[in-house]
NULOVEX-910767 format. One record per atom (N, C-alpha, C): x, y, z. Coordinates in steps of 0.2 Angstrom, whole numbers, plus 5000, padded with zeros to 4 digits. Example, Ala and Ser with C-alpha at 12.3 -4.5 7.8 and 13.67 -1.06 7.14 Angstrom:
% residues 2
506649725039506249785039506649845039506449895035506849955036506450005039
//
This chain:
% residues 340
513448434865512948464869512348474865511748494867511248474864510748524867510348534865509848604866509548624873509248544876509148534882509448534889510348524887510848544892511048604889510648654886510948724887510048744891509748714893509248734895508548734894508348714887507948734883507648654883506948624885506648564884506248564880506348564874505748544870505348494869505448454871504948374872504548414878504648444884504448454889503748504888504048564880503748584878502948594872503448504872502748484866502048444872502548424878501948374883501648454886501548524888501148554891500748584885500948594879500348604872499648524873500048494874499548414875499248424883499548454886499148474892498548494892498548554890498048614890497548614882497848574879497348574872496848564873496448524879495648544879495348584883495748604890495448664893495548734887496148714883495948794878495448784874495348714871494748704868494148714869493748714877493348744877493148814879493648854874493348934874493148934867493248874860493048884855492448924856491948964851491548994850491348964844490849004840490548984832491249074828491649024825491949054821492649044820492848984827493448974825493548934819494148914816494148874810494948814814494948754813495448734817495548754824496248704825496148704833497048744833497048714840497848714841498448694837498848704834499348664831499948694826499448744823499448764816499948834818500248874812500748944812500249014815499648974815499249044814498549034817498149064820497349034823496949064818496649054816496149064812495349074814495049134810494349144815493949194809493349154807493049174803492549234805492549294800492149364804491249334805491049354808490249334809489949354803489449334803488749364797488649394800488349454796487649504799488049574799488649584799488849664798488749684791488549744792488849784789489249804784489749834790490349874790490749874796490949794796491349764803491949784802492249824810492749864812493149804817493649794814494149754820494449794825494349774832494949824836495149774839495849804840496349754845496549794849496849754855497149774861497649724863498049764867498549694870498949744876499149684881499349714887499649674893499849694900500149624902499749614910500249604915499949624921500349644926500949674924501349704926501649684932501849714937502449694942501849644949501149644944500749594950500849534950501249514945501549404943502049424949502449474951502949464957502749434962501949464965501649434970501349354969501149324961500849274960501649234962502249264961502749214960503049214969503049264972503049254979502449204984501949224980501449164987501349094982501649094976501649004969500949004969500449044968499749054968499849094959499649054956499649074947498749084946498249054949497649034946497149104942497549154944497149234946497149284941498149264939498349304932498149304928498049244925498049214920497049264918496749274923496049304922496249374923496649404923497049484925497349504918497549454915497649474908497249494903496949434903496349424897495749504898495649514907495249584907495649634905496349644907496849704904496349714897496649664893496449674886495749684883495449644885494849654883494149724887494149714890494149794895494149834891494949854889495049904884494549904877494749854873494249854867493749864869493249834874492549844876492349914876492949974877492750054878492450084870492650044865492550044859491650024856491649974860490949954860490949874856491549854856491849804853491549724857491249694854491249634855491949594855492349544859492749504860492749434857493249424851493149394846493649324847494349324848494849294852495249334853495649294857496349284862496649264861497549314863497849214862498549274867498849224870499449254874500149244873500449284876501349254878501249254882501949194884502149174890502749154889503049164892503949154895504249144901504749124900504749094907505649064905505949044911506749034914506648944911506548914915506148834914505548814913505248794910504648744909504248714916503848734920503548694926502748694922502648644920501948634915501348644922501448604930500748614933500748694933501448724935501148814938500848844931501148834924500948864920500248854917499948774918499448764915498848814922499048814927498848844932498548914927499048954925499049004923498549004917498448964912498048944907497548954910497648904913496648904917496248954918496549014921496549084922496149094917496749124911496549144905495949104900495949034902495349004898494649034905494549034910494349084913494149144911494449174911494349244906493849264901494349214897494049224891493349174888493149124895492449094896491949164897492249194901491749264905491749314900492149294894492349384891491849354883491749284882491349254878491849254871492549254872493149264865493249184866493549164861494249104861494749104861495049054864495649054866496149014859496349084854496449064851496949024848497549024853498249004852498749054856499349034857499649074858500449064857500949084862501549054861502049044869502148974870502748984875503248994874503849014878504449034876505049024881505448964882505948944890506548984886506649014891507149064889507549064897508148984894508449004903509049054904509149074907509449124910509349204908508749204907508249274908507849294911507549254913507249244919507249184926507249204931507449184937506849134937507149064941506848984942506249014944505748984942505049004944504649054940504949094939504649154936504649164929504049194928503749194921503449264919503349284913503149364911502449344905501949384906501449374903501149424897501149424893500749454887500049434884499749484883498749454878498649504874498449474868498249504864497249494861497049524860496349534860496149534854495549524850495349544843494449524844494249594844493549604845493349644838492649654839492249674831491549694832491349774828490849814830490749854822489949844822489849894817490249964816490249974811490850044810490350114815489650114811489250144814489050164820489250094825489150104830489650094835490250114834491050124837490850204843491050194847491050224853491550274852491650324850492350374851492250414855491650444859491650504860491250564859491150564852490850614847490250634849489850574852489150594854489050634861489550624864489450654870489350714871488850744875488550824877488650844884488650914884488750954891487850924895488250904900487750884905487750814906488050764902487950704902488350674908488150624911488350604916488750534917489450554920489750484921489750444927489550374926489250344928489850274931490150284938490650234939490350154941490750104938490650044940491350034941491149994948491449974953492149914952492749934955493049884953493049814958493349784958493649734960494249724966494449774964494949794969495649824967496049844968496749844966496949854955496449774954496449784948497149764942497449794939498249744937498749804936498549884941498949934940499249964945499849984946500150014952500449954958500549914955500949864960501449864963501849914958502549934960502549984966502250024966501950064973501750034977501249974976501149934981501549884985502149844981502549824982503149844987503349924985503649974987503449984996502649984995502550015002502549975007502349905004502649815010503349815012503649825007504449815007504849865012504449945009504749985019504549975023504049955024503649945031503749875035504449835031504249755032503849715035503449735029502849675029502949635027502449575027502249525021501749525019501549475014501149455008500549425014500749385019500249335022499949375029500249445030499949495035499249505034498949515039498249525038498149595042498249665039498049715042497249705044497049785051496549755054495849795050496149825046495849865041495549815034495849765034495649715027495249655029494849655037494449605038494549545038495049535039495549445040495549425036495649475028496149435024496849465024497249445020497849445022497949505014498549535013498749575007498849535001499049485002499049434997498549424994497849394998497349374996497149444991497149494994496749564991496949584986497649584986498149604980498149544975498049504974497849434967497149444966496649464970496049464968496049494961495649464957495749454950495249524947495749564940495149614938494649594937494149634936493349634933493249624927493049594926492749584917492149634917492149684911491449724910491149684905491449634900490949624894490349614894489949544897489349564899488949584898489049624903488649664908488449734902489149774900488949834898488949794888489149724887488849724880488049724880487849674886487049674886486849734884487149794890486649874888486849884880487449894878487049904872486949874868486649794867486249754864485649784865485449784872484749834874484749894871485049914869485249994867485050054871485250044877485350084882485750144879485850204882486050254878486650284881487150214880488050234882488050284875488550334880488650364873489550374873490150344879490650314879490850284883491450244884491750224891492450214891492750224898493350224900493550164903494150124902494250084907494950114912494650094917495250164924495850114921496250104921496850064920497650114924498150094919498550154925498550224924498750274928498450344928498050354929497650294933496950304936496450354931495950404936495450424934495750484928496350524929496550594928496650564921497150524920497350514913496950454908496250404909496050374908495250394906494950434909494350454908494350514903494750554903494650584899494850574892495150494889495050494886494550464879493950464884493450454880492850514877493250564876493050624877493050664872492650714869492850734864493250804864493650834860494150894859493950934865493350964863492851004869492651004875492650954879492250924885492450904890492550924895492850884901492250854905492350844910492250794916492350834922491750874926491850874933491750824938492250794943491950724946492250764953491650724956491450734964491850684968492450694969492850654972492250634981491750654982491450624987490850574986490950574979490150534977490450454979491050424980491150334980491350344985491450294990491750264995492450214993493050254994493450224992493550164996493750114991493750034996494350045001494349965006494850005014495549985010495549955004496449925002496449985001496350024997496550084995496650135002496150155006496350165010496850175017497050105017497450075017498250095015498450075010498950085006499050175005498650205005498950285006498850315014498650275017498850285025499450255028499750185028500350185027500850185024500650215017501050215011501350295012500950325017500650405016500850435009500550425005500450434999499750474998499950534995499450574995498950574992498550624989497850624988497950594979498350664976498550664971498750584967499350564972499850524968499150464968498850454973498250394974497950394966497750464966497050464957497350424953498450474954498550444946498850384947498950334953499050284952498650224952498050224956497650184957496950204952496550144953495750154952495350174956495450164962495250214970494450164971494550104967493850074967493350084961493750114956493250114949493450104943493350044942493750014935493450024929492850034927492650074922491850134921492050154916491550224917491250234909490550244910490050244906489550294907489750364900489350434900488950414896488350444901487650434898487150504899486650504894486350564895485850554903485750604904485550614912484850594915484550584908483950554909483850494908484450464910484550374909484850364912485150404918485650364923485250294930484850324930484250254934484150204931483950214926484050144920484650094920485350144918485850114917486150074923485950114930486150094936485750014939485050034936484649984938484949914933485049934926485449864924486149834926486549874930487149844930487149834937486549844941486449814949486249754946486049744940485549674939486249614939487049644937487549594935487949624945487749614950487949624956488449684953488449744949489049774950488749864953489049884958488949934961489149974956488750044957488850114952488550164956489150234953489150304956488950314950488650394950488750454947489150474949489750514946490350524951490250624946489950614942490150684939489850694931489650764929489550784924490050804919489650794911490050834905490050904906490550954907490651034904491051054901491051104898491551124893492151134895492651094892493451104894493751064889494451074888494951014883495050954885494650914889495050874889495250854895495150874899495250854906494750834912495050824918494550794923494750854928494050884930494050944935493750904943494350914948494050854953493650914961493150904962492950944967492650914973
//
């Protein structure tokens, strides 16, 4: 017996590294050193800091590959992972420096998986990182024919001095929502849960989602903020922190970008919540509450700014198409979100 008749194809595994070696190739940036092949990726730190702060993140996309793996539509995730991660570091004020992933899987199917690549090379073109390596892994009898699990890890870099924690935040200061995408890579499991009582499908087209189908809506891929909110503070616009809504939605995510002292009153009328979400807690009847702390409610990330820059700030992130609320001021509290 032989490695291959328990499962495991490693020839199969060396022809998809030969695959993908030049679509991962072109996320190089100026600082990789080497390419694919090697134990380890290698990335030389920029010139010009300081006192250069590494942050890292990593994350996956949780029970949403269910859906990728229901309608054999991979193209989406693979850019759902790379925003998990890097998203997060952005709150820091961190530039996105490389990436690299896991991937797992029952058998080896190199076209869905490079599908999956593509994504993340994707991504990581939009998030301005390298793709700097990663790891496959065929593990059969762990996972079911088809299906595969996904991890990313992130490593961005920011002057010490200018690390975003919080600290500067003051009463009065206003949080300022930018808009998601939709759905986003959080609370699937509830979403999944409410098709599956109501026996729905993936390819239904409620009259509420203007003839797309829930499939189409639920893969829609998260938003990348890099960009957009690195420009502002290249400009030096006056973020003085941010949040990315991730899961626990607004309640458990916003506050913490916050310091000891301060909360957050937010006007639950100030956004129009999108119609999926509207949707999903109308036949999910899922209440007001359980919606905050499971979804985004359509607001994937949030940048406190002093109150006399909210027009500015607004006016630059209409300039990248992304809609924004004021949703609410800093006052004094621990820590929390006051919703009115």
């Amino acid at each position: 017996m032989d490695y291959k008749q328990a499962g495991v194809d490693v020839e199969a595994g060396r022809e998809f590294v030969k695959k993908i070696t030049d679509n991962v190739a072109s996320t190089y940036r100026k600082g990789v050193l080497g390419g694919l092949g090697g134990f380890g990726g290698c990335f030389e730190i920029p010139a010009g800091y300081q006192q250069p702060v590494l942050i890292s993140g990593t994350d996956g996309v949780g029970t949403k590959l269910k859906i990728a793996h229901e309608l054999n539509h991979h193209d989406t995730v693979g850019i759902d992972l790379v925003a998990m991660c890097v998203n997060d570091i952005l709150t820091s004020g961190a530039e996105p420096l490389f990436f690299l992933d896991y991937l797992a899987t029952g058998k080896l199917d190199s076209n869905q998986l490079a599908e999956v690549i593509n994504g993340i090379v994707i991504g990581c073109k939009e998030s301005g990182c390298a793709l700097l390596g990663g790891e496959t892994a065929e593990m059969p009898g762990f996972y079911k024919l088809g299906e595969y699990d996904l991890a990313g890890f992130c490593v961005g870099i920011v002057e010490k001095s200018q690390i975003l924690d919080g600290s500067k935040v003051e009463l009065g200061d206003v949080a300022i929502a930018l808009a998601s995408s939709g759905i986003h890579s959080n609370g699937f499991s509830l979403v999944r849960k409410i098709i599956e009582t109501q026996g729905l499908s993936w390819n239904d087209k409620p009259m509420e989602l203007e003839g797309k189908s829930l499939g189409e809506v639920c893969l829609t891929p998260t938003r990348l903020y890099v960009k957009p909110v690195l420009s502002a503070l290249k400009s030096e616009l006056p973020i003085k922190a941010m949040a990315h809504i991730t899961g626990g939605g607004i309640p458990e995510n916003l506050p913490r970008c916050l310091p000891k002292n301060r909360s957050i009153e937010v006007n639950l009328n100030s956004w129009i919540m999108p119609t999926i979400f509207q949707w999903l807690a109308k036949t999910g009847n899922v209440n007001q509450e359980d919606m905050l702390n499971t979804f985004n409610l359509g607001i994937g990330f949030v940048v406190i700014v002093p109150e006399d820059s909210v027009t500015t700030i607004k006016d630059h992130f209409s300039n990248y198409d992304i809609d924004t609320y004021s949703i609410g001021k800093v006052i004094e509290g621990e820590q929390t979100i006051v919703f009115k």
